[in-house]
C-alpha positions in Angstrom: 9.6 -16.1 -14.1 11.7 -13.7 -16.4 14.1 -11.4 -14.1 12.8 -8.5 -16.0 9.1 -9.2 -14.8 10.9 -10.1 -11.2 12.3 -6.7 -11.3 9.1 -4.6 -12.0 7.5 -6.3 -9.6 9.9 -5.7 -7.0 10.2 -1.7 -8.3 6.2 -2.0 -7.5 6.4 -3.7 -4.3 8.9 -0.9 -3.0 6.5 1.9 -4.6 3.6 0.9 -3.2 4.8 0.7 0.5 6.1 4.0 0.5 2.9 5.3 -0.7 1.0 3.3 1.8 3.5 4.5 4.7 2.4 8.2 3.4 -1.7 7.0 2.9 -1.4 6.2 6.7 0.6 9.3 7.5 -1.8 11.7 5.7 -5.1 9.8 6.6 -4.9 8.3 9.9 -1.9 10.9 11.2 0.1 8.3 12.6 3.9 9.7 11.7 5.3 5.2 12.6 3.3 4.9 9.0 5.2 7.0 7.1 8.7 6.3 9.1 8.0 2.4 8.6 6.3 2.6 5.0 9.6 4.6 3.5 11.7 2.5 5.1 10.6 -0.7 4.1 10.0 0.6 0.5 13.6 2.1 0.8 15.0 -1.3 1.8 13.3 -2.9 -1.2 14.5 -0.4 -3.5 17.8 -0.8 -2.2 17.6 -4.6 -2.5 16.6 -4.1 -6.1 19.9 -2.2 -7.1 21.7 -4.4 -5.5 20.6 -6.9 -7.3 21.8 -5.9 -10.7 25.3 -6.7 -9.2 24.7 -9.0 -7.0 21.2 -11.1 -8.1 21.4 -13.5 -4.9 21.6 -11.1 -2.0 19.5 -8.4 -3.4 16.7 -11.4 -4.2 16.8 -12.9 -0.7 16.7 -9.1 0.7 13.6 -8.3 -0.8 12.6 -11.6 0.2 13.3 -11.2 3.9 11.5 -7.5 3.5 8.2 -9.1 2.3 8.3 -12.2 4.9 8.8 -9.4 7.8 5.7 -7.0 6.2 3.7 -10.3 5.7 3.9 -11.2 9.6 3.7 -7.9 10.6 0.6 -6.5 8.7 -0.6 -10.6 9.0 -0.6 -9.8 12.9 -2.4 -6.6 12.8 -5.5 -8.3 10.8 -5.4 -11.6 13.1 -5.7 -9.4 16.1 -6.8 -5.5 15.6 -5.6 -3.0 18.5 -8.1 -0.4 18.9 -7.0 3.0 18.5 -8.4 4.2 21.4 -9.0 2.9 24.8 -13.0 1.6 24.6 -13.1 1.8 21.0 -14.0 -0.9 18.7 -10.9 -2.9 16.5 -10.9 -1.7 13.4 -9.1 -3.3 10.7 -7.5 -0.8 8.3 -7.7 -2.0 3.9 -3.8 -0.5 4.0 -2.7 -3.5 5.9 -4.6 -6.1 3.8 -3.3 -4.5 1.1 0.5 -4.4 2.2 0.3 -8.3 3.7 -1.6 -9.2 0.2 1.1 -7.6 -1.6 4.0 -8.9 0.7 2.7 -12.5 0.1 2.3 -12.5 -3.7 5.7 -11.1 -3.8 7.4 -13.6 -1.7 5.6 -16.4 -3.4 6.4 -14.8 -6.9 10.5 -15.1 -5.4 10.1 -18.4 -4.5 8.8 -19.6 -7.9 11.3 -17.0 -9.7 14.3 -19.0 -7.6 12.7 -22.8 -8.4 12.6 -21.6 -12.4 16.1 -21.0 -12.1 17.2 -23.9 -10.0 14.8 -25.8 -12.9 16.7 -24.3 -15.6 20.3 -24.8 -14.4 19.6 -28.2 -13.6 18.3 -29.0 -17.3 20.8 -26.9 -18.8 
């Protein structure tokens, strides 16, 4: 995978969890959404600077971002807390969204680093 298409990924990646921390502020009120959602998109952001310096670390810090979000957001559709005592689980399409997302760009890393390992190797 070209770094350029690794890149705007990432730039999406980091995007898109900020506005899903701010969908769950505004829609469910829950003020951890936003606090978490920034930060993590704020982390990936950050990773992606760094990574015009410094490809490695800012590659295997987006990396460890999406493996956290996977597990987390993973977690919360395996086993749904209800909102309220007595009410029902629900399972909220923001965390499908951020653990589909988190996975796709983990997996899209790990085939990013192999194409480079590939190419070094023949080269």
């Amino acid at each position: 995978m070209k770094p350029k298409v690794l890149d705007g990924l990432i730039l999406f990646y980091g995007l898109l969890l900020i506005a899903l921390g701010v969908i769950g502020y505004v829609v469910g009120h829950h003020f951890m959404s936003l606090v978490g959602g920034a930060t993590a998109g704020i982390l990936v952001l950050g990773f992606l600077a760094i990574t015009a310096k410094k490809r490695q670390l800012g590659r295997i810090g987006v990396a460890t971002v999406a493996i956290l979000m996977f597990i987390m957001f993973g977690g919360q559709i395996a086993a749904p807390k209800p909102v309220n005592p007595g009410d029902p689980p629900r399972k909220v399409w923001q965390a499908y969204t951020a653990a589909s997302a988190s996975l796709v760009v983990f997996l899209a890393l790990g085939y990013g680093h192999m194409s480079a390992m590939k190419e070094r190797k023949l080269g």
